[in-house]
N, C-alpha and C positions, 0 to 999 in steps of 0.2 A: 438418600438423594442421588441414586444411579441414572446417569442420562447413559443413551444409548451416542456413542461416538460417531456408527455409520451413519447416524441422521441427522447430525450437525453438528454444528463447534461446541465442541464440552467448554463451556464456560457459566457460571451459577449465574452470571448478570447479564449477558447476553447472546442467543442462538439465532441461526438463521435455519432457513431448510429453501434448499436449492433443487432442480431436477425438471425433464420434463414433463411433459403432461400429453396426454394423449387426447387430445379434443375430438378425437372421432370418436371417442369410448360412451356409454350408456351416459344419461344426466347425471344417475347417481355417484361416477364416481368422483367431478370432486368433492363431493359432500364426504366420502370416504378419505380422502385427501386432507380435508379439514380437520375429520379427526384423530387422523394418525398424527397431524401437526400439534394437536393438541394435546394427544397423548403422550407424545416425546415430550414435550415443554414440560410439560407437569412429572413426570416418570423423571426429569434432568436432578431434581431434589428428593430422590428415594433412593432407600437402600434398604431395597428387598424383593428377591426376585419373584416373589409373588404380589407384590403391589405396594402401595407407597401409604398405605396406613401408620400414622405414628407408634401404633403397637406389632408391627410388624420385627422379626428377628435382626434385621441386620438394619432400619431406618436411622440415621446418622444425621442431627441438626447440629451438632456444637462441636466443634475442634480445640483440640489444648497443644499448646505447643509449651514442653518443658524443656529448659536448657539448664546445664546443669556443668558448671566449670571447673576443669579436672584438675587444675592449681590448686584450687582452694575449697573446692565440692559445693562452694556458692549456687542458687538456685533460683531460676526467673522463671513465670509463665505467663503466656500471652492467649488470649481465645480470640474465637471467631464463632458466630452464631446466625443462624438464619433460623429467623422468627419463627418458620412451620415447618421448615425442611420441604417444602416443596416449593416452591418457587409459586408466581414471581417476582417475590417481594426480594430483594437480594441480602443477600451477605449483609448482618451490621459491621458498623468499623471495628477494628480489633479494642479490644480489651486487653490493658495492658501493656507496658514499654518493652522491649528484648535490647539489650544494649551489650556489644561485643567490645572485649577488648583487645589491643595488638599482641599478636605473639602470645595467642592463646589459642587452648582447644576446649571444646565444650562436649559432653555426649546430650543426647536429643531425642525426646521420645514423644510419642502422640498417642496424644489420649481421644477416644471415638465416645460421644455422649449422644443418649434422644432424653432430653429435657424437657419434650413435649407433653412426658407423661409426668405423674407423681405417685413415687419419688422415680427422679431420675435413672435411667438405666446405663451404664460404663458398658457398652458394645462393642469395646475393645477385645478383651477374652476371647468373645463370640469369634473375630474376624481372627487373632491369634491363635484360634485350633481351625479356622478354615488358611491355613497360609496358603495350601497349593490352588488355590481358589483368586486371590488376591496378591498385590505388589506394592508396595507406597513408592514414587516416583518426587525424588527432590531435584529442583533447578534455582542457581540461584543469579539474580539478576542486576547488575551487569555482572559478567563472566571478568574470572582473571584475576579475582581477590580474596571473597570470601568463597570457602569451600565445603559443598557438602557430600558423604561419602557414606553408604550403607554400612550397617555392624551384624546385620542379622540376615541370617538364611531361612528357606522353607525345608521341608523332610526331602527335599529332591537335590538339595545342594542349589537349590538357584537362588536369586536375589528376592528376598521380602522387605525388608527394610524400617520394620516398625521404631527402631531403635537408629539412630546413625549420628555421625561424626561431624561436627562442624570447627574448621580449621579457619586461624585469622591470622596471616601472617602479620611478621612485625610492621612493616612499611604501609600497611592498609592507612586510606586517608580518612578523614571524617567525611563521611556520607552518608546515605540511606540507599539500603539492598532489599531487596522482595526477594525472599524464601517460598518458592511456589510449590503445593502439597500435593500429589491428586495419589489418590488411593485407587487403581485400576483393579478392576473383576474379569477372571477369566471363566467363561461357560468351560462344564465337562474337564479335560484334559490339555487343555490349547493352550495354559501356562508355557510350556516348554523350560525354556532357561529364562524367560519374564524379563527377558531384553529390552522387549517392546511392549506396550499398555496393550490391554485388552480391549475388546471391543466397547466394554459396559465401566461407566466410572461412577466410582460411589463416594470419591469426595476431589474435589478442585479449587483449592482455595491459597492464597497469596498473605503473608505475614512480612512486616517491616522489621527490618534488623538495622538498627542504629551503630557504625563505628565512630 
């Protein structure tokens, strides 16, 4: 489910595509116009840079979010699913409760699934021998309580993040927090130090965390 970033807001449930248009230009292009718009929308739920066939190597429809508490090695997981991996039918609601406690730390790992097919394929592997390719990007929402922090590098020393840390200090209050996912792709060599997302994202997706 790779949407391209430069052609609109990487979001699974909603894109726009902005820019202008050249009205002096032949009839056909915006017919050409049309279908590039079309093209990104659909390409936004694939994950493979050769096209968004569910047998495709890297096609990504299911997300697992494991949390696993390093007090007691206690074990939660939560999913998210988008019915064809390609939009644009969106994201189902998560499957699953994640429930944080104060004054605790959890490690956290993400499982990459295409259940499109049978049997299921774990696409995780695949993207864990491409790291200098890829970066998993956590944000968590509101800032300033619960905390999430990478555990895992790529072979260049820079940030991948398949694995990371989630910190609940003790004073946290009861509320609900969005743990936001996106799996960035970088073309070629343009990783660098993976600071910043790549241009192509092959997963964007939001998880409830209950304190």
């Amino acid at each position: 489910m790779r949407s391209d970033v430069n052609a609109g807001m990487v979001d699974v449930q909603a894109r726009s595509f902005t820019g202008p248009m050249n009205c002096s230009a032949p009839l056909r292009q915006p017919v050409l116009v049309v279908m590039v718009i079309a093209l990104a929308f659909t390409a936004a739920c694939s994950g493979d840079s050769a096209g968004n066939e569910p047998d495709s190597p890297e096609f990504i429809n299911e997300v697992t979010l494991t949390l696993m508490r390093r007090q007691d090695s206690t074990f939660q997981h939560a999913v998210i699913v988008d019915p064809d991996g390609r939009g644009p039918i969106p994201w189902q609601v998560q499957q699953g409760s994640l429930r944080l406690v104060p004054n605790a730390s959890y490690t956290a790992t993400i499982t990459l699934t295409n259940s499109t097919v049978t049997p299921a394929v774990d696409v995780t592997p695949l993207i864990n021998m491409r790291k200098l390719q890829h970066r998993f990007f956590y944000t968590v929402d509101p800032e300033g309580g619960v905390l999430a922090t990478d555990l895992t590098i790529d072979g260049n020393s820079a940030e991948y993040g398949e694995a990371f840390a989630i910190h609940v200090p003790g004073w946290v209050e009861s509320r609900t927090w969005r743990l936001g996912v996106l799996l960035s792709h970088y073309e070629g060599d343009s990783k660098g130090s993976g600071l910043v997302p790549g241009a192509l994202t092959d997963v964007d997706v939001s998880f409830q965390l209950e304190t």
